[in-house]
Kinemage of the C-alpha trace (Angstrom):
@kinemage 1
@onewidth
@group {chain A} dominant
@subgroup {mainchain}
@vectorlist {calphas} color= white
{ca unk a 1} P 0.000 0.000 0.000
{ca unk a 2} L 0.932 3.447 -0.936
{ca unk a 3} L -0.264 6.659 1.024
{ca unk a 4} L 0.325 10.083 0.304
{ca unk a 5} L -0.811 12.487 3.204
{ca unk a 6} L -0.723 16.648 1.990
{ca unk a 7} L 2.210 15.750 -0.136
{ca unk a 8} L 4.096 18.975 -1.744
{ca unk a 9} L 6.214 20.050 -3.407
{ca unk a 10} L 7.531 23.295 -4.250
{ca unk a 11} L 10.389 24.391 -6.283
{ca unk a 12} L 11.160 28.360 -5.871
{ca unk a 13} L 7.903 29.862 -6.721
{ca unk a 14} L 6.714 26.998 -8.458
{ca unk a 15} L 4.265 24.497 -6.685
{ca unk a 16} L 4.937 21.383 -8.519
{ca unk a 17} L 2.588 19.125 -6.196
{ca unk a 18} L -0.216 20.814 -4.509
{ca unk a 19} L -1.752 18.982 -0.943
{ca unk a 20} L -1.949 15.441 -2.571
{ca unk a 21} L -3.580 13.191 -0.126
{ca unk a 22} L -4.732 9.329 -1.630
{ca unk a 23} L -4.009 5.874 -0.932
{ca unk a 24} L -2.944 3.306 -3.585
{ca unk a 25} L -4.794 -0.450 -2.407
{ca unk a 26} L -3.427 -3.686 -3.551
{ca unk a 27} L -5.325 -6.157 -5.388
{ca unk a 28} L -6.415 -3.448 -8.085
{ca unk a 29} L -4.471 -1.813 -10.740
{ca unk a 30} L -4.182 2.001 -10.440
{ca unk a 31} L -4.190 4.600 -13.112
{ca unk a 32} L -2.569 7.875 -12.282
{ca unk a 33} L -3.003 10.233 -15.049
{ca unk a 34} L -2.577 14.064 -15.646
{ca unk a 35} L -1.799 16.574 -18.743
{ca unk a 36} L 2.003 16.937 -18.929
{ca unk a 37} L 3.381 18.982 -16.210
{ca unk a 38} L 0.654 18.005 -13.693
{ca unk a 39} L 3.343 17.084 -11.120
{ca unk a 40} L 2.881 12.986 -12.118
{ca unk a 41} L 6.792 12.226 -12.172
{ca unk a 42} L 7.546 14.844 -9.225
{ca unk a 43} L 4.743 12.892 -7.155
{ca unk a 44} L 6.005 9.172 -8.145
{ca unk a 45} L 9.902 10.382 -7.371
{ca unk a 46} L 8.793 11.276 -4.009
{ca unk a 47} L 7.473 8.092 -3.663
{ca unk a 48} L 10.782 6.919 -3.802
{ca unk a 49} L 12.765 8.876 -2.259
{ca unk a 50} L 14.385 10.296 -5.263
{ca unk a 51} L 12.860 13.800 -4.235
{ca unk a 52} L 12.051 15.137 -0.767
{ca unk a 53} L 8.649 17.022 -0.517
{ca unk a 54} L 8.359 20.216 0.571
{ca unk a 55} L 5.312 19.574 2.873
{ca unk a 56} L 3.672 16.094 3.917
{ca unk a 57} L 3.732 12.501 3.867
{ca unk a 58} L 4.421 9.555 1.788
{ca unk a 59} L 4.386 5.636 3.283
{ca unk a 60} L 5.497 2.824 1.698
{ca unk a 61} L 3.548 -0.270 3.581
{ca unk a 62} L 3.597 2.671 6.354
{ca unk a 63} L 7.121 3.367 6.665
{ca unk a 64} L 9.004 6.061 4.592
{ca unk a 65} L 11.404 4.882 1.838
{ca unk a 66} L 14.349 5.586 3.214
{ca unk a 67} L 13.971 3.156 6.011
{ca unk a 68} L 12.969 0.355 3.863
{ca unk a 69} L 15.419 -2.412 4.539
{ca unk a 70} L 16.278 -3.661 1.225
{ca unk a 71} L 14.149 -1.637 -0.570
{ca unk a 72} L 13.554 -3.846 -3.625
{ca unk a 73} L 11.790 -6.312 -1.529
{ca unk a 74} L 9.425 -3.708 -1.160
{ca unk a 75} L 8.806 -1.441 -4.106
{ca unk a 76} L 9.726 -2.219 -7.389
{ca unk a 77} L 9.607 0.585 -10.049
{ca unk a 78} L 10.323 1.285 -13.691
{ca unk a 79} L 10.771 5.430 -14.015
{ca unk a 80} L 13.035 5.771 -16.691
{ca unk a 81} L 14.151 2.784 -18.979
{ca unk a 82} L 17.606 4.456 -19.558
{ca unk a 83} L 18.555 4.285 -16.285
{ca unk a 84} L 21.290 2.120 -16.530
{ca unk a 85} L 24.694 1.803 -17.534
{ca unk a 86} L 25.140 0.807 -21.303
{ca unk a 87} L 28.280 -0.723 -21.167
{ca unk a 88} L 26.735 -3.421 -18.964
{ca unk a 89} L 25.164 -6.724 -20.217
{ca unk a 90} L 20.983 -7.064 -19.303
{ca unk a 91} L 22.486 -9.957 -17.089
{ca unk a 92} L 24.966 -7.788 -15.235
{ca unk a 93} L 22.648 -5.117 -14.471
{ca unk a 94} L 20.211 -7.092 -12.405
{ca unk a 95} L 22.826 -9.194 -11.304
{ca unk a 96} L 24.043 -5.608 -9.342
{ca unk a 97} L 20.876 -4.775 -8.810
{ca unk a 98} L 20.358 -8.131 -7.093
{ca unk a 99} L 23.407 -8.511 -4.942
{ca unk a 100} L 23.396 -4.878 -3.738
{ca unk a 101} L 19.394 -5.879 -1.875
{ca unk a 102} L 20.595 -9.279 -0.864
{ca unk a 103} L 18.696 -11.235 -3.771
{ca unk a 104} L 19.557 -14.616 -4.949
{ca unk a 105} L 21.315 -14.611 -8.775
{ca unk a 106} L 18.863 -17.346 -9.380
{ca unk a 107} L 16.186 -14.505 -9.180
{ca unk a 108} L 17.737 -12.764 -12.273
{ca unk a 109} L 17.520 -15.775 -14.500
{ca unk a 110} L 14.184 -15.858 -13.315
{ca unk a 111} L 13.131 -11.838 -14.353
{ca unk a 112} L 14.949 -12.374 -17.705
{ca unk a 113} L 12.802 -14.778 -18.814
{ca unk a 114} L 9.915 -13.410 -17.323
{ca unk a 115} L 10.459 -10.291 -19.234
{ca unk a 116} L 11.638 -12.406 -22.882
{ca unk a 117} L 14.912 -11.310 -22.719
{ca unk a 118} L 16.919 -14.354 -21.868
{ca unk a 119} L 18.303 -14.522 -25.603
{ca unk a 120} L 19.790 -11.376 -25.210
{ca unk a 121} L 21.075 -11.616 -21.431
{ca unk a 122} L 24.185 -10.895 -22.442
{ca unk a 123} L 24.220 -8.538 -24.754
{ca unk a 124} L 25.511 -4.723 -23.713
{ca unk a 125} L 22.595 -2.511 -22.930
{ca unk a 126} L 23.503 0.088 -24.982
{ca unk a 127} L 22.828 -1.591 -28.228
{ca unk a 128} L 19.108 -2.293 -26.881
{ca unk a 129} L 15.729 -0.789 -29.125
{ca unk a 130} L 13.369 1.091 -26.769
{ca unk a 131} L 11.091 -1.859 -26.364
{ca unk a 132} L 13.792 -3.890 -25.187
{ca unk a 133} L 14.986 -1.261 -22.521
{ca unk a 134} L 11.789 -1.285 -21.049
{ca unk a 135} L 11.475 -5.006 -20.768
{ca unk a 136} L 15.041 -4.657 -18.554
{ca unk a 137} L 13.584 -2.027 -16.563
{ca unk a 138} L 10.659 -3.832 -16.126
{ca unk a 139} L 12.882 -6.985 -14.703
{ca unk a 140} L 14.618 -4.700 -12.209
{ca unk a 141} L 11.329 -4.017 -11.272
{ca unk a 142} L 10.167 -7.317 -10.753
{ca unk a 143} L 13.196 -8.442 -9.373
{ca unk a 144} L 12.761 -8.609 -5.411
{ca unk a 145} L 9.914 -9.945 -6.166
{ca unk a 146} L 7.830 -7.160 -4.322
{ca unk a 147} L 4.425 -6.262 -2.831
{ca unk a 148} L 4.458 -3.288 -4.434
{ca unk a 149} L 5.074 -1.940 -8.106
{ca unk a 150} L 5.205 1.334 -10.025
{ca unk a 151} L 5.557 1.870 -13.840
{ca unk a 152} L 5.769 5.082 -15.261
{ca unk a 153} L 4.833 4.693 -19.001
{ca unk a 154} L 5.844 1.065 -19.591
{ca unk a 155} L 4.312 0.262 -22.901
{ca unk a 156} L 6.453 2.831 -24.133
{ca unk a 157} L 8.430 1.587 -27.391
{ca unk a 158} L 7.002 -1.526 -27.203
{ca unk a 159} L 5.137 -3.723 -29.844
{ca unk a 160} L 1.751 -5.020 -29.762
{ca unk a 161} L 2.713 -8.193 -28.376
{ca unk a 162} L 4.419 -6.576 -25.429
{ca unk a 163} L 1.699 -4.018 -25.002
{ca unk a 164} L -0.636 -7.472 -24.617
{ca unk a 165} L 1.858 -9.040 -22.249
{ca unk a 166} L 2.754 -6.046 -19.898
{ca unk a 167} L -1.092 -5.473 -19.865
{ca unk a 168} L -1.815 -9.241 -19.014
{ca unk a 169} L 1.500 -8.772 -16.214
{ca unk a 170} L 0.271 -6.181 -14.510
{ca unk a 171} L -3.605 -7.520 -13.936
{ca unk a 172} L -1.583 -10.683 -12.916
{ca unk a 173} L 0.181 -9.179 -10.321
{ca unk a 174} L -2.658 -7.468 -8.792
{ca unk a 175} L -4.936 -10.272 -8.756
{ca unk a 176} L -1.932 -11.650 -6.588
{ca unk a 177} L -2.827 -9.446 -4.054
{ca unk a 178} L 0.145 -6.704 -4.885
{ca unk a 179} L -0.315 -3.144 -5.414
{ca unk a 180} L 0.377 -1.888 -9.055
{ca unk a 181} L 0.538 1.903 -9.663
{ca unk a 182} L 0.874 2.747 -13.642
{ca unk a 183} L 1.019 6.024 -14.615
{ca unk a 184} L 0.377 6.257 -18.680
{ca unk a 185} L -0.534 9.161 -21.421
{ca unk a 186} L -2.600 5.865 -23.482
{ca unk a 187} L -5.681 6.205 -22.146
{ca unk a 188} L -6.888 3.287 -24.617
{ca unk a 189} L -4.201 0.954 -22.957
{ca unk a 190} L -5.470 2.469 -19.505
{ca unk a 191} L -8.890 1.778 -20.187
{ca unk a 192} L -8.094 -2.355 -20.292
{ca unk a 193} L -5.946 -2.073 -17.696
{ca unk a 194} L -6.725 -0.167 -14.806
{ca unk a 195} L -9.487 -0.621 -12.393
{ca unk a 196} L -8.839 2.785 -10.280
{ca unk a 197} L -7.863 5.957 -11.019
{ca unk a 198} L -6.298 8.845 -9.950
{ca unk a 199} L -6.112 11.990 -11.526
{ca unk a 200} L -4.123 15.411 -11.019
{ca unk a 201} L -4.011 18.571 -12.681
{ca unk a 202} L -1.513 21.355 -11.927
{ca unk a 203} L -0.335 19.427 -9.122
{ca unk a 204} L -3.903 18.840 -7.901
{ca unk a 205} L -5.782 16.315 -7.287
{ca unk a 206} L -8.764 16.139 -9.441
{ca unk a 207} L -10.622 12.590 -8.905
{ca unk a 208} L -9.423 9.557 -6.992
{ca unk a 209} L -12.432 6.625 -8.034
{ca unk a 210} L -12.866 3.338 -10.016
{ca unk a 211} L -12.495 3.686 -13.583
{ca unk a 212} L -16.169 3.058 -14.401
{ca unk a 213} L -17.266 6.020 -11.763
{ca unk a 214} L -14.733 8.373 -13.308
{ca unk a 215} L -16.440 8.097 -16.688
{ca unk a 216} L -19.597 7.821 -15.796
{ca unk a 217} L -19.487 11.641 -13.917
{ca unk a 218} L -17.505 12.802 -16.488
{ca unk a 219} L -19.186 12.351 -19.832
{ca unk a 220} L -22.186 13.001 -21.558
{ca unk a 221} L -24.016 8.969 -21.670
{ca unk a 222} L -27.155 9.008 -24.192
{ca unk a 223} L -29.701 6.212 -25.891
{ca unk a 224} L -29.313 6.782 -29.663
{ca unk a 225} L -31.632 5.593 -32.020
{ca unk a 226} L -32.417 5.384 -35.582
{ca unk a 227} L -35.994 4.235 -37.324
{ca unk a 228} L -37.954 4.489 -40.327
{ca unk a 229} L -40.748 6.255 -38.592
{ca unk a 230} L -39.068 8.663 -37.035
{ca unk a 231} L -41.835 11.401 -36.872
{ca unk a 232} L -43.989 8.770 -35.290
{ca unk a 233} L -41.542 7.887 -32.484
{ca unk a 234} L -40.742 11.482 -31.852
{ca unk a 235} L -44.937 11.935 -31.138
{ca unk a 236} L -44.420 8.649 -28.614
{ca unk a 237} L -41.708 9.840 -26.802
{ca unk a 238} L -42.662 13.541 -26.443
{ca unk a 239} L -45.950 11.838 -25.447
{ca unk a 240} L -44.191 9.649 -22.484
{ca unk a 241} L -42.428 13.189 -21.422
{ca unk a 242} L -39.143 11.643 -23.043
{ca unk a 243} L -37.169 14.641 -23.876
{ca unk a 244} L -35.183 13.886 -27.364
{ca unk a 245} L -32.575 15.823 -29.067
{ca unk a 246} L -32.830 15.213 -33.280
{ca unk a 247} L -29.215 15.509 -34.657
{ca unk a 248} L -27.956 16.404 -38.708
{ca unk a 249} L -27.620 12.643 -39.364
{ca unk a 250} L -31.397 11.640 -39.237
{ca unk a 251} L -30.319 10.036 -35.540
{ca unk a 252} L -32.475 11.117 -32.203
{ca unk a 253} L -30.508 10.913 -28.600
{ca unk a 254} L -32.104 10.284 -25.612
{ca unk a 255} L -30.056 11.899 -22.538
{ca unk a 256} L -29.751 9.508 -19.594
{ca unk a 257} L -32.968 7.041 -20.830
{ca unk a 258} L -32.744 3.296 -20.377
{ca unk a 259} L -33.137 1.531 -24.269
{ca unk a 260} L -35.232 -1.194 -22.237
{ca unk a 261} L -38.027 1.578 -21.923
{ca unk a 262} L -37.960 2.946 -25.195
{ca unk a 263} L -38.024 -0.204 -26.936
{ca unk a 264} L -40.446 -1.041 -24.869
{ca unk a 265} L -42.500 2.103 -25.915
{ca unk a 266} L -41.628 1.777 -29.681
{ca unk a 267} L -43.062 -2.265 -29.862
{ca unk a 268} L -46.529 -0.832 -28.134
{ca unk a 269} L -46.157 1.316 -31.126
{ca unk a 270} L -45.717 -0.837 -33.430
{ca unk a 271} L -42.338 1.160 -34.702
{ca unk a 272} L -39.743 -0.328 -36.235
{ca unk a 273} L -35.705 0.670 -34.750
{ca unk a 274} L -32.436 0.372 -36.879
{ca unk a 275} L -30.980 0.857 -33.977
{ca unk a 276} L -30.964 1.342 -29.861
{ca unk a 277} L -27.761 1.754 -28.301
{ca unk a 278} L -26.705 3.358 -25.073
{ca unk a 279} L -23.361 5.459 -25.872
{ca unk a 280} L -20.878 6.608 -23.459
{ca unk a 281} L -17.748 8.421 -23.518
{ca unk a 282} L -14.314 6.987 -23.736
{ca unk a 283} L -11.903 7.214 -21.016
{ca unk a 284} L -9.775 9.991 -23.030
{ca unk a 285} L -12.988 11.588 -23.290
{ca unk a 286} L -13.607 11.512 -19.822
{ca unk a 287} L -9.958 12.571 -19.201
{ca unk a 288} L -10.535 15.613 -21.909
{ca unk a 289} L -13.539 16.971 -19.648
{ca unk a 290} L -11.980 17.013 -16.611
{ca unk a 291} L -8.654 18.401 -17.229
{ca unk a 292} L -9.453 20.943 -19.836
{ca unk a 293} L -8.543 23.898 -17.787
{ca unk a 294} L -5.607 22.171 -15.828
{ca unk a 295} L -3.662 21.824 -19.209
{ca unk a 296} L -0.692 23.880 -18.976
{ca unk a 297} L 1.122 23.027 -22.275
{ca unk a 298} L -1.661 24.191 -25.248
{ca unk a 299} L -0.924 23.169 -28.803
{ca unk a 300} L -2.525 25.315 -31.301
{ca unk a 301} L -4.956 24.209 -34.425
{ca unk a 302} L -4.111 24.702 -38.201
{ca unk a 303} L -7.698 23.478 -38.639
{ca unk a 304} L -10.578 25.498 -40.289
{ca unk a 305} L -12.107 28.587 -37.983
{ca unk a 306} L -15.442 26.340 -38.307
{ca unk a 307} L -13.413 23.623 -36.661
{ca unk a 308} L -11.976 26.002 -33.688
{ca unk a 309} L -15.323 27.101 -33.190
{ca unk a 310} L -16.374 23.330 -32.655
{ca unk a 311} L -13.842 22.404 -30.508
{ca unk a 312} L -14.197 26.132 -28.134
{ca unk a 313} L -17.586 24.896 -27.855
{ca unk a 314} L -16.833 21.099 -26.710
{ca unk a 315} L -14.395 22.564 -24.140
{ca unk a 316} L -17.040 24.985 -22.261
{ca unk a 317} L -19.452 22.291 -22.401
């Protein structure tokens, strides 16, 4: 378990993290998203005892970091893939890694494989691909075998096969009963993966629920439908007190109705549907919503004026 208690940090006259208080469970894996510069990194090397906050508290299985005896055992973490030295072999690496927390070298035979890069054990790090890198950070991670893990964007640079199998790791790992804390900019990956999430903004935090919650309260959900009769339907719903909103592409949306009712309503009828589906936002929808004015890095549109206008209008929504 992870928990953060009023944790800041400030550097000069910039607040970097801003009062974060939330508790990462085990069993479940957490999402911890933000825009870039949200304070995401900052928060997760604090965690670790990388950086030292400025103001409040962070417990790892309720003692700080820096008393951790043999910290590996512990926490395992994967911040930044090219965190090693390049002249050493995948092999060596752990192997240091290993005998500097007191773990058996039959443990990095063990991670190497785990990860798919026995072939390549001994092989200098430096001539790795991205994808590989991450797989040997991931080991290192793995490699006290710990209650506790942290990733900070580990499908980076990897293929869809190891986008499948670090997906497929990390739901393993917390259906052991270990706490997994992922922190990602896919929100489609993060959408199969996580069950929790936690979101900051500007250092803040913004939401701290399960996954389907946090979409749920942030996002439009609707019952859209399509039928040859549509005039007739409209006259059945109005008639119900169904309020209906008829879009440009001959579709009508029902905010927050149940399709069980109006299909229900439309067989009384005798209408025929194309179609009744209940639509909900995605996650990166979701994410869009709630973060729009915590985004401190704004890219600017070469698209049409029309297709400003649109977007000005989806953000004040």
């Amino acid at each position: 378990m992870i928990e953060l208690e009023g944790l800041t940090k400030r550097y000069g006259e910039k607040v970097a993290v801003n009062n974060l208080t939330f508790t990462v469970r085990p069993g479940i894996v957490t999402g911890f998203l933000g825009p870039n510069g949200a304070g995401k990194s900052t928060t997760m090397r604090m965690m670790l005892g990388l950086d030292r906050p400025t103001a409040g508290d962070v417990r790892i299985d309720g003692k700080h970091y820096d008393r951790l005896k043999d910290p590996l055992k512990y926490i395992g973490a994967l911040l930044d893939a090219k965190a090693m030295h390049g002249g050493r072999s995948a092999y060596n690496h752990l192997l240091c890694l290993a005998q500097s927390n007191g773990i058996a070298k039959k443990r990095v035979h063990e991670v190497l494989d785990t990860v798919g890069l026995t072939a390549v054990a001994r092989k200098k790090a430096k001539g790795f691909s991205l994808g590989m890198g991450q797989r040997l950070g991931i080991a290192g991670a793995l490699l006290g075998d710990p209650r506790i893990l942290m990733f900070d964007e580990p499908v980076n640079g990897l293929d869809p096969e190891g986008i499948h199998w670090i997906r497929n790791l990390m739901k393993s790992l917390a259906a052991q009963g270990r706490t997994v804390f992922v922190s990602s900019h896919l929100m489609s990956e993060m959408a199969l993966t996580a069950e929790h999430l936690v979101v900051i903004g500007q250092g803040r935090l913004l939401a701290d629920t399960t996954m389907a919650d946090f979409i749920a309260r942030n996002s439009r959900s609707y019952v859209r439908i399509r039928t040859p009769q549509r005039e007739r339907l409209l006259d059945v719903l109005y008639g119900a007190g169904i309020t209906v909103v008829q879009t440009g592409s001959g579709t009508l949306e029902v905010d927050g109705g149940k399709p069980e009712h109006i299909g229900e309503l439309a067989a009384q009828h005798q209408i025929v549907l194309h179609e009744l589906s209940p639509q909900q936002a995605s996650l990166e929808e979701a994410f869009m919503r709630l973060t729009a004015e915590s985004v401190e890095y704004h890219a600017h549109s070469d698209a049409p004026p029309e297709e400003q206008a649109w977007g000005n209008d989806w953000r004040r929504s």
